[in-house]
Every structure is written in C-alpha cells, then in structure tokens.
N, CA, C and O atoms as a CHARMM CRD file, in Angstrom:
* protein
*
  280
    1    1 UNK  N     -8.10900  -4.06600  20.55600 PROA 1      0.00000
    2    1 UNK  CA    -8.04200  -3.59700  19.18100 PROA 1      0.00000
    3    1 UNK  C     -8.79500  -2.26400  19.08400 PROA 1      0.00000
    4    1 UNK  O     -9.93800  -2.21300  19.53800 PROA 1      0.00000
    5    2 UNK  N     -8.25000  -1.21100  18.53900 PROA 2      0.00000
    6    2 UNK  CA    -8.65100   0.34400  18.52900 PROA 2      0.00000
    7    2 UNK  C    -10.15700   0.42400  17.49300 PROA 2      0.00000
    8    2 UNK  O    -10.03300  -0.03400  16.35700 PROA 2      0.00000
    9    3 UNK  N    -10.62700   0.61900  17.63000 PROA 3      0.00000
   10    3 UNK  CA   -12.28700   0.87700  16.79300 PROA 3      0.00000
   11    3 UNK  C    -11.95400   1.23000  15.76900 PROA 3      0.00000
   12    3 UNK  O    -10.80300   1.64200  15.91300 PROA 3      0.00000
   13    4 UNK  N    -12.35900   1.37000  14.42400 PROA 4      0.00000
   14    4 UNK  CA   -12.31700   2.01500  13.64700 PROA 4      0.00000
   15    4 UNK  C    -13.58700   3.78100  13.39600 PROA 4      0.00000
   16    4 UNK  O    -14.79400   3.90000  13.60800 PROA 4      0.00000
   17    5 UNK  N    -12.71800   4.64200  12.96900 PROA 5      0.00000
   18    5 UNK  CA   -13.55800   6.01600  13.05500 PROA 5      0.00000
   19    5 UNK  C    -13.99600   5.74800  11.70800 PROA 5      0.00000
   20    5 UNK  O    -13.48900   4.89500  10.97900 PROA 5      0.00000
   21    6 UNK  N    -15.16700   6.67200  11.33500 PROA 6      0.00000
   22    6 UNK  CA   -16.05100   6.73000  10.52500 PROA 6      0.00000
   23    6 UNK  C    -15.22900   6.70100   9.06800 PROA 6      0.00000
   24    6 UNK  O    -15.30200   5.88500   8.14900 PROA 6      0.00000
   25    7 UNK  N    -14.55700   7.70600   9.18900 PROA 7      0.00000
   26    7 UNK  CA   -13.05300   8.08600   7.93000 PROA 7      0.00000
   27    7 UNK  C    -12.76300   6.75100   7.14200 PROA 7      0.00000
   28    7 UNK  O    -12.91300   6.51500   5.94300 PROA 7      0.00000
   29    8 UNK  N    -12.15800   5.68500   8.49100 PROA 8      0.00000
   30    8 UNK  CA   -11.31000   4.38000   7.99800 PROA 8      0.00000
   31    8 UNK  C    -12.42300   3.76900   7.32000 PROA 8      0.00000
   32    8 UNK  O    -12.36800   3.50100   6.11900 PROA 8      0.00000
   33    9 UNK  N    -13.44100   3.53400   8.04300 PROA 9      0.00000
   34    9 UNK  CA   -14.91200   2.49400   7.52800 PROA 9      0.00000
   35    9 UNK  C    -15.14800   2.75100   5.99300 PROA 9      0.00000
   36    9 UNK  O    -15.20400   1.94500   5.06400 PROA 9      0.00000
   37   10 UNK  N    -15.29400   4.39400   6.01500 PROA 10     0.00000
   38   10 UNK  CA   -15.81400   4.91700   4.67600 PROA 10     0.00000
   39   10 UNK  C    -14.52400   3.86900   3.49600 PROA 10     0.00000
   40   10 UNK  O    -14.77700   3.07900   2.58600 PROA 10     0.00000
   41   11 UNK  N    -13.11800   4.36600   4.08900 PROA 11     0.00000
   42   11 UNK  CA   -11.81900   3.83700   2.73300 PROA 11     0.00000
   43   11 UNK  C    -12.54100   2.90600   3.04400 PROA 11     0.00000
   44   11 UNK  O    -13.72500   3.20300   2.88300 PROA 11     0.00000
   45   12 UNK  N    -12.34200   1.62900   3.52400 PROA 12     0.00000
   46   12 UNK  CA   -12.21900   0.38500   3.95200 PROA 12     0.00000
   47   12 UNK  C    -13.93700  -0.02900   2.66900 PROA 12     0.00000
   48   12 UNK  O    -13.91100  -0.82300   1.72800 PROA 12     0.00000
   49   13 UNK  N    -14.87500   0.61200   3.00900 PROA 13     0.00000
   50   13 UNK  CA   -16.11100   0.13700   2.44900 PROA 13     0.00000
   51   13 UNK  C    -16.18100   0.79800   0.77700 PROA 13     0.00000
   52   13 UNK  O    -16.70100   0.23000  -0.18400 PROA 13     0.00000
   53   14 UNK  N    -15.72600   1.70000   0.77500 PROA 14     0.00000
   54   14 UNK  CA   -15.15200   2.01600  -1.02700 PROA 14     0.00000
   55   14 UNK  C    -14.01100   1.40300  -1.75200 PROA 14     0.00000
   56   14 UNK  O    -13.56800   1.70800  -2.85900 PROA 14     0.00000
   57   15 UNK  N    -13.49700   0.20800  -0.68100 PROA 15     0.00000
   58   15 UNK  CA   -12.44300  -0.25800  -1.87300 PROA 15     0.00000
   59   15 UNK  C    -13.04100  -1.59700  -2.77100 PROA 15     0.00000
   60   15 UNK  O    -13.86900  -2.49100  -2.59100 PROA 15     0.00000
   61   16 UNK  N    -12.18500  -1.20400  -3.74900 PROA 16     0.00000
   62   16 UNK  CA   -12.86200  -2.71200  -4.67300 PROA 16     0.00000
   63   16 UNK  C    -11.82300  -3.86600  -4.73400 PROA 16     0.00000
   64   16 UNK  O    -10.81900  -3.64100  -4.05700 PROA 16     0.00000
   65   17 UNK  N    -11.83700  -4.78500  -5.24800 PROA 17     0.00000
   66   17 UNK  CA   -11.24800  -5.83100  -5.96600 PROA 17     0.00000
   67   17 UNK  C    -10.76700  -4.91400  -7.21700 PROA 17     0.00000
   68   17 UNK  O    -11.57600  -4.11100  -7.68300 PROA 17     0.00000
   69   18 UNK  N     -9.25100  -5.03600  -7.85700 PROA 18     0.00000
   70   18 UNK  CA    -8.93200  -4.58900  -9.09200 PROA 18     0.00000
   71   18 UNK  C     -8.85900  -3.20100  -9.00600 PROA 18     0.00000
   72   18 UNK  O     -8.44600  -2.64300 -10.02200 PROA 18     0.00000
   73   19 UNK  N     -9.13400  -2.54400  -8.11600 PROA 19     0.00000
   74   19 UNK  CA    -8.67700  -1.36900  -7.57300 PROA 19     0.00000
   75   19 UNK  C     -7.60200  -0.74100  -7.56700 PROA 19     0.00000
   76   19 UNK  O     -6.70300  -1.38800  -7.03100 PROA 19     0.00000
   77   20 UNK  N     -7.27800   0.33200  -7.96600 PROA 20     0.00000
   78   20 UNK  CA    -5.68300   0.93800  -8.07400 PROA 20     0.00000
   79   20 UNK  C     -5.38900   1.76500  -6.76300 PROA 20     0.00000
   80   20 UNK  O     -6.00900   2.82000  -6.62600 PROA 20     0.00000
   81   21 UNK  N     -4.78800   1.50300  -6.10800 PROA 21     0.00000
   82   21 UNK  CA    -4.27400   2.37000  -5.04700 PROA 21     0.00000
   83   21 UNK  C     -2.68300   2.55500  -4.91400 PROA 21     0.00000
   84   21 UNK  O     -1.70200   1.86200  -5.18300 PROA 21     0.00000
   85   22 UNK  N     -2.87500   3.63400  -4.45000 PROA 22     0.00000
   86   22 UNK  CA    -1.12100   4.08800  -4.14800 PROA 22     0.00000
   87   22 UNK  C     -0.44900   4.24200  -2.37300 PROA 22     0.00000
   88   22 UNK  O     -0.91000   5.09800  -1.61800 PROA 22     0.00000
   89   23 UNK  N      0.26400   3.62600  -2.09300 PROA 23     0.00000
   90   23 UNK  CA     1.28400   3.49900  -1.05200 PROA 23     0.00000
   91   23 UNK  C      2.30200   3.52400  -0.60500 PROA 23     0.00000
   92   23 UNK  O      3.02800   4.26600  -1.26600 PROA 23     0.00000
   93   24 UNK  N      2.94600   2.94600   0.48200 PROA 24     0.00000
   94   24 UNK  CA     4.39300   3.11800   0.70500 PROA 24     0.00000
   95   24 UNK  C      5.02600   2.01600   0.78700 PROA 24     0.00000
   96   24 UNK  O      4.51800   1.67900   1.85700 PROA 24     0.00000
   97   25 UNK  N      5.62600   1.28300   0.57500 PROA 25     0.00000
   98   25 UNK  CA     6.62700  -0.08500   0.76100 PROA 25     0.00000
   99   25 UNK  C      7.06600   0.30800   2.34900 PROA 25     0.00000
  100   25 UNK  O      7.80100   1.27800   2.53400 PROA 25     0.00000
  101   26 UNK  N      6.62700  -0.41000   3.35200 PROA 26     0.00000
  102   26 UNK  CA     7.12500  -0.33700   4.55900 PROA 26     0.00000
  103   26 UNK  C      7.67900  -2.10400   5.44500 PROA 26     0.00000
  104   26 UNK  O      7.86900  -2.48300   6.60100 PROA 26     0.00000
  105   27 UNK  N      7.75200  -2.77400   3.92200 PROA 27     0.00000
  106   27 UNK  CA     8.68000  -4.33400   4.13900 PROA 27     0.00000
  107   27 UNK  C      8.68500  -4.75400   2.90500 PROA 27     0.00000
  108   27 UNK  O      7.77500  -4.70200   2.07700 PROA 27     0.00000
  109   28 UNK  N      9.90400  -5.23500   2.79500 PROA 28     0.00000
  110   28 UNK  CA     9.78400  -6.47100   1.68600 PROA 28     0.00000
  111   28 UNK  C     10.13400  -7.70900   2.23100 PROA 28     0.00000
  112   28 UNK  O     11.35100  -7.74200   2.41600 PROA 28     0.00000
  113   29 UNK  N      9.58100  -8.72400   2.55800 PROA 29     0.00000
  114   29 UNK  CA     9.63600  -9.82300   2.94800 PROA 29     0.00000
  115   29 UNK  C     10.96400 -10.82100   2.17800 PROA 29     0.00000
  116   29 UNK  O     11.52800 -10.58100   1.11100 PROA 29     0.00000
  117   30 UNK  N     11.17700 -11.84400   3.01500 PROA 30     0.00000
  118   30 UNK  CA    11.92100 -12.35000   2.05100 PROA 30     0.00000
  119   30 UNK  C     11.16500 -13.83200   1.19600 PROA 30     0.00000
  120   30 UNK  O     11.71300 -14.53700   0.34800 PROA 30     0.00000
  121   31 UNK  N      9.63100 -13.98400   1.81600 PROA 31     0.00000
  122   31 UNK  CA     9.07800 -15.08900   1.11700 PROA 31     0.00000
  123   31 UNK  C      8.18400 -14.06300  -0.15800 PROA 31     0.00000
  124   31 UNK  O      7.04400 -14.29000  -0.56400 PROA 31     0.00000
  125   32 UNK  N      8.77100 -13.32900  -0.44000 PROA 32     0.00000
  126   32 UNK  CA     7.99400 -12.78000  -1.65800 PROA 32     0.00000
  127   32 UNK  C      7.11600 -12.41500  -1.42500 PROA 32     0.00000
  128   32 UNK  O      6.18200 -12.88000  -2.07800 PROA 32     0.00000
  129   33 UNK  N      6.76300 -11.31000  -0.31900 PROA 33     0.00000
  130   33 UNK  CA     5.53200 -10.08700  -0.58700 PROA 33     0.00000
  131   33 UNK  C      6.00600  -9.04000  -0.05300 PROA 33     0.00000
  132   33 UNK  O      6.82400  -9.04500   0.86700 PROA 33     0.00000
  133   34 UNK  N      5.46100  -7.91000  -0.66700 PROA 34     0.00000
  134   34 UNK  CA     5.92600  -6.39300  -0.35600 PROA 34     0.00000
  135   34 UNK  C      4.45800  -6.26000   1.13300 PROA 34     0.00000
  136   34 UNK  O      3.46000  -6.97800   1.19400 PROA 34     0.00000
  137   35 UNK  N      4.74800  -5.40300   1.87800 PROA 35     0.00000
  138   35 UNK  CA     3.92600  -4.90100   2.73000 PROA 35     0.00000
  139   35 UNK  C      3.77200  -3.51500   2.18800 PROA 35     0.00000
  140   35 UNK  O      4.75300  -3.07100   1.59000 PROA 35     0.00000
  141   36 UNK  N      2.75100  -2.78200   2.28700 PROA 36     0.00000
  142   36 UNK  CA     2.29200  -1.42400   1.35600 PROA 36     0.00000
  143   36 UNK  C      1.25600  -0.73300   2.52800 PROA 36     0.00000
  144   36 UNK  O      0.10300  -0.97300   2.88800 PROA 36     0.00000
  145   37 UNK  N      2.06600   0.03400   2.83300 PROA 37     0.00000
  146   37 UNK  CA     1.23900   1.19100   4.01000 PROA 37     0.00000
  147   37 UNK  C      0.15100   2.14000   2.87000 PROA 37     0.00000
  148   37 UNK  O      0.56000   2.80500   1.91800 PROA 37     0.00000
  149   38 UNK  N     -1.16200   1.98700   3.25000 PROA 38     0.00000
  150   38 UNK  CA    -2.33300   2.36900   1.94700 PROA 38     0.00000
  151   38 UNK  C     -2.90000   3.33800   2.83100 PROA 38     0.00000
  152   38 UNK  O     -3.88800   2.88400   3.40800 PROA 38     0.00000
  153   39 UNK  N     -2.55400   4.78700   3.20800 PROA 39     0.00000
  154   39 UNK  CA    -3.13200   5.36800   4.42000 PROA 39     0.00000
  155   39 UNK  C     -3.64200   4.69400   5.93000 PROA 39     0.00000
  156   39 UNK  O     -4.81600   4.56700   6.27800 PROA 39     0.00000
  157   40 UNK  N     -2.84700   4.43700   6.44700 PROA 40     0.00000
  158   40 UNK  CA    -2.64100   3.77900   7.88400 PROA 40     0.00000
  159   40 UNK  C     -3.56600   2.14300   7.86000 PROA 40     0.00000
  160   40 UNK  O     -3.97500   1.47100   8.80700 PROA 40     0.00000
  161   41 UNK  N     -3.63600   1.95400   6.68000 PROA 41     0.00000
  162   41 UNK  CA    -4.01600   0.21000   6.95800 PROA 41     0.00000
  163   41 UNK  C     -2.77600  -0.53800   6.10000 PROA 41     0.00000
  164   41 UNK  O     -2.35700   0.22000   5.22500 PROA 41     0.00000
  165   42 UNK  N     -2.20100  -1.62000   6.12600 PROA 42     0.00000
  166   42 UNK  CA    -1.06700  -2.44400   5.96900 PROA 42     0.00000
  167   42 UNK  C     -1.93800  -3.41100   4.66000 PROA 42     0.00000
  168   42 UNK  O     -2.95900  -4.09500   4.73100 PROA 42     0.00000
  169   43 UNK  N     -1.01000  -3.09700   3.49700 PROA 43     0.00000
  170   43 UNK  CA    -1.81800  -3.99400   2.20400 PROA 43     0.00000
  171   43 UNK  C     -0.61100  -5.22300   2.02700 PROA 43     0.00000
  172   43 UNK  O      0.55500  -5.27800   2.42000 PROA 43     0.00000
  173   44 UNK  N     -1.29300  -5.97700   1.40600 PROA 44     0.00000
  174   44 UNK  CA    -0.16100  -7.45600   0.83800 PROA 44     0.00000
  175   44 UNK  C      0.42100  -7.16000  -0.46800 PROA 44     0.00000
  176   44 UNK  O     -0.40900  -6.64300  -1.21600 PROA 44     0.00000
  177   45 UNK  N      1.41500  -7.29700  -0.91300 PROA 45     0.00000
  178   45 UNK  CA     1.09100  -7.21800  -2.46100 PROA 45     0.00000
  179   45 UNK  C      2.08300  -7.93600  -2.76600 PROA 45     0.00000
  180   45 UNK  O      3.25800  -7.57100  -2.75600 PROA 45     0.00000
  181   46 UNK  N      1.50500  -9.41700  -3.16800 PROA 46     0.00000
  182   46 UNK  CA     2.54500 -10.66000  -3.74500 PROA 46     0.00000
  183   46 UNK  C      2.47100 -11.16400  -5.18100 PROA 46     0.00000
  184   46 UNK  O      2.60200 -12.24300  -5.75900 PROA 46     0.00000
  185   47 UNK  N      2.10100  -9.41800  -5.61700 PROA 47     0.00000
  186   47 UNK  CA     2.12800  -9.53200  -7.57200 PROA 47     0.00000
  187   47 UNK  C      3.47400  -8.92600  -8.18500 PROA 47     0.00000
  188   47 UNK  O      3.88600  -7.93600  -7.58100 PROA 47     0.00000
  189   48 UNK  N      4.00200  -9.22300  -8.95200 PROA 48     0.00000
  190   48 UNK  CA     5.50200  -9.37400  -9.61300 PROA 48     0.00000
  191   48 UNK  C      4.86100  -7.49300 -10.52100 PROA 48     0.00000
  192   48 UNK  O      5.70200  -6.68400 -10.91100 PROA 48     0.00000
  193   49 UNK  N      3.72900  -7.29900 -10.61500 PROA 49     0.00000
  194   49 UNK  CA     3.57500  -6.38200 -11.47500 PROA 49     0.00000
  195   49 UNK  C      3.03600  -4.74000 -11.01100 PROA 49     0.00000
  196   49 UNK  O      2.58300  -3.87900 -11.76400 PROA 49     0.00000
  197   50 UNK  N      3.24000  -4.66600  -9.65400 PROA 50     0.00000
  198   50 UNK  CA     3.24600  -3.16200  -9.24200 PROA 50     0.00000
  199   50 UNK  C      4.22700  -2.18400  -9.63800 PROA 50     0.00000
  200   50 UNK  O      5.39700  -2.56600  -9.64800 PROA 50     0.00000
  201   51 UNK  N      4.03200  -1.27000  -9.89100 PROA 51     0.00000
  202   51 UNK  CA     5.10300  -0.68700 -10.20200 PROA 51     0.00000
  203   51 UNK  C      5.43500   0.62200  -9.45100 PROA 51     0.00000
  204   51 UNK  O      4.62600   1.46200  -9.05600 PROA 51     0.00000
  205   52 UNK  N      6.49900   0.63200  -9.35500 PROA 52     0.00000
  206   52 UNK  CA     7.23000   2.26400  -8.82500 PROA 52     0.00000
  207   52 UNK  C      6.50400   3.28000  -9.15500 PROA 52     0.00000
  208   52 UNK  O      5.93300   3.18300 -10.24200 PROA 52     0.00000
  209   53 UNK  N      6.34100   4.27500  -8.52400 PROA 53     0.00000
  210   53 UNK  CA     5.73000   5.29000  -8.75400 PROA 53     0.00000
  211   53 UNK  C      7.16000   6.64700  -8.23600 PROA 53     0.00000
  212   53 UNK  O      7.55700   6.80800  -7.08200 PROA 53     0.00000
  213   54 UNK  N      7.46200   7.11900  -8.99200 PROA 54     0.00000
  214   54 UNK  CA     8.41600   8.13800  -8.18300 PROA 54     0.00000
  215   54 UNK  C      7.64200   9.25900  -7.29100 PROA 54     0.00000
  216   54 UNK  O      6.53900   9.80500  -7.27300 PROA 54     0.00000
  217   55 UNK  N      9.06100   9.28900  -6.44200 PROA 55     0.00000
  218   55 UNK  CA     8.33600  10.49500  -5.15500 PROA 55     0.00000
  219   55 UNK  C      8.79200  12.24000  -5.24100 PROA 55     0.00000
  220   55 UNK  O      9.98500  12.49800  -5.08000 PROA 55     0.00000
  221   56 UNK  N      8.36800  12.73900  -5.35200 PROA 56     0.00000
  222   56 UNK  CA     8.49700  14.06100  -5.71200 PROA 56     0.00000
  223   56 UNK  C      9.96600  14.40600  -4.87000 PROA 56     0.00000
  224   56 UNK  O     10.84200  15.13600  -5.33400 PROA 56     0.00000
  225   57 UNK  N     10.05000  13.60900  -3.31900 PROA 57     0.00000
  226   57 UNK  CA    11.17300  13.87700  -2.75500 PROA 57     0.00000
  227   57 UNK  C     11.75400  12.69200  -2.49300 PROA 57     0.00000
  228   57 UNK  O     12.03500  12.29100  -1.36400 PROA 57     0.00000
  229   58 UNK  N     11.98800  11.98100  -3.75100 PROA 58     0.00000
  230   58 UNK  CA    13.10500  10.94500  -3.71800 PROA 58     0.00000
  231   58 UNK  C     14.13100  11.02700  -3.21600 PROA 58     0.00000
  232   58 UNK  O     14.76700  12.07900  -3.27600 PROA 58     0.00000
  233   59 UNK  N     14.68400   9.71400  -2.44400 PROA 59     0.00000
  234   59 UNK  CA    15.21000   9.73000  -1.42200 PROA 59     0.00000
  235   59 UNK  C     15.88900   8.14300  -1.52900 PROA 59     0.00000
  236   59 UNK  O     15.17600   7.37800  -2.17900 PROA 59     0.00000
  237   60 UNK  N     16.95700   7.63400  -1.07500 PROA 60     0.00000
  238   60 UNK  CA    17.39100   6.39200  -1.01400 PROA 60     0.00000
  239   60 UNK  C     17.44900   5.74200  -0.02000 PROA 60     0.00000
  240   60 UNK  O     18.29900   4.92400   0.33300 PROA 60     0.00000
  241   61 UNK  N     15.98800   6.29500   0.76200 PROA 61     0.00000
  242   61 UNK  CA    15.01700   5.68700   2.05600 PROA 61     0.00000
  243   61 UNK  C     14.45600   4.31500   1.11400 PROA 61     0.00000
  244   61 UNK  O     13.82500   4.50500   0.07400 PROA 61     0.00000
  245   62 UNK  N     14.71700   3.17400   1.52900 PROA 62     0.00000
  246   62 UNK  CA    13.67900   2.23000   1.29600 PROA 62     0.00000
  247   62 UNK  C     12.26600   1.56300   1.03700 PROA 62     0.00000
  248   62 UNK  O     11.74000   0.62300   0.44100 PROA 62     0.00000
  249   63 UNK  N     11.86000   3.10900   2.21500 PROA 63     0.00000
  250   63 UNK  CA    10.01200   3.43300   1.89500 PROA 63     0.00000
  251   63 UNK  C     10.03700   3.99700   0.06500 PROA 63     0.00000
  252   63 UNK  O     10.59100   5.00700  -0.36700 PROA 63     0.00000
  253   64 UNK  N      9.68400   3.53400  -0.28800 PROA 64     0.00000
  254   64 UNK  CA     8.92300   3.91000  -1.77600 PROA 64     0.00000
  255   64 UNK  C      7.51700   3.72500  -2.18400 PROA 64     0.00000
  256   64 UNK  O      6.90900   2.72400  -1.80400 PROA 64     0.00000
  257   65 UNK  N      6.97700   4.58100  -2.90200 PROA 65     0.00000
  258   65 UNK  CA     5.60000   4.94400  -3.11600 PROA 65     0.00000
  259   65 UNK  C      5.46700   3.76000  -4.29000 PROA 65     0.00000
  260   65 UNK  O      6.46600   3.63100  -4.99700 PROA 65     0.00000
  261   66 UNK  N      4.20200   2.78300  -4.59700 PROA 66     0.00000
  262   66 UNK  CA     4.17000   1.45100  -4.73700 PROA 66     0.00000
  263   66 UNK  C      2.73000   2.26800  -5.50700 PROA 66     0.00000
  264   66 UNK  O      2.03000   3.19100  -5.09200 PROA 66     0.00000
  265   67 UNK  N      2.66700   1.31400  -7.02600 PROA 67     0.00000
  266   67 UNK  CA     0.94000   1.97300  -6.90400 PROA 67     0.00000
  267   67 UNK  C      0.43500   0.14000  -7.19400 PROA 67     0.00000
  268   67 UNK  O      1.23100  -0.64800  -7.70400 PROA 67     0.00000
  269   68 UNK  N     -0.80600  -0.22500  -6.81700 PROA 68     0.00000
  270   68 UNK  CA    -1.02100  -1.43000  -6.86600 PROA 68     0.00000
  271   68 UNK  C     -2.23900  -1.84100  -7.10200 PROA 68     0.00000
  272   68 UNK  O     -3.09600  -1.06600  -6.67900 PROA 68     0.00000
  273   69 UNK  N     -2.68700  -2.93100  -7.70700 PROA 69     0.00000
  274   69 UNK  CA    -3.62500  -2.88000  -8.52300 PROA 69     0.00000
  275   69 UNK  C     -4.05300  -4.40800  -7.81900 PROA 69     0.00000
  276   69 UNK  O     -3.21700  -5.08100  -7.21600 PROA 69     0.00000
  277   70 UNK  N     -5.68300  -4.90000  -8.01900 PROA 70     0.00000
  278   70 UNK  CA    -5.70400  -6.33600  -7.62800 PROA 70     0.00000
  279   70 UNK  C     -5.55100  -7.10700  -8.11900 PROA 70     0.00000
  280   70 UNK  O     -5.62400  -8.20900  -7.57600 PROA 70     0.00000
C-alpha cells in the first residue's frame, strides 16, 4: 500500500462529518451507491440527495461532477 504524502494527510485530516465536497461520479453501483473520485481518494455516497453540479465542459461522459454533503 503506497504511503500517504503530506498533501493527502493534510485533505484527509481537514475533512469533517457534514462536510460539502465536490467530485466526480467514477461508478454507480447497482446496489445503490455512487462511487465519487474527491481528489484521488474514492468517496461512498449512498444518499438519494447529492446533487449535480454542472461541468463547465459538459459532456455525455458518465463521469459527472457530484457535490456531496454528509
């Protein structure tokens, strides 16, 4: 397993609970959770209430920018 650099630790130790962050949809499962690429760490998000965020270069790529809340 690759170490984490100082950079990742810092996100990783400033995030909260209830936190808003923005990502990419890089799965949608079929047991009901989105996978959400949050700058190179992989988030869960099995809430009915994230919402779309449009992408400046929308595209009818499947990756879509996700903003998500806890």
């Amino acid at each position: 397993m690759p170490s984490l650099n100082d950079r990742d630790m810092a996100f990783l130790r400033n995030l909260q609970r209830g936190q808003t962050v923005t990502g990419l949809v890089t799965e949608i499962a079929t047991f009901g959770v989105t996978f959400v690429d949050i700058g190179g760490f992989t988030a869960i998000d099995r809430s009915a209430t994230s919402s779309p965020i449009p992408s400046p270069n929308s595209s009818p790529s499947p990756r879509r920018r996700r903003q998500l809340s806890g």
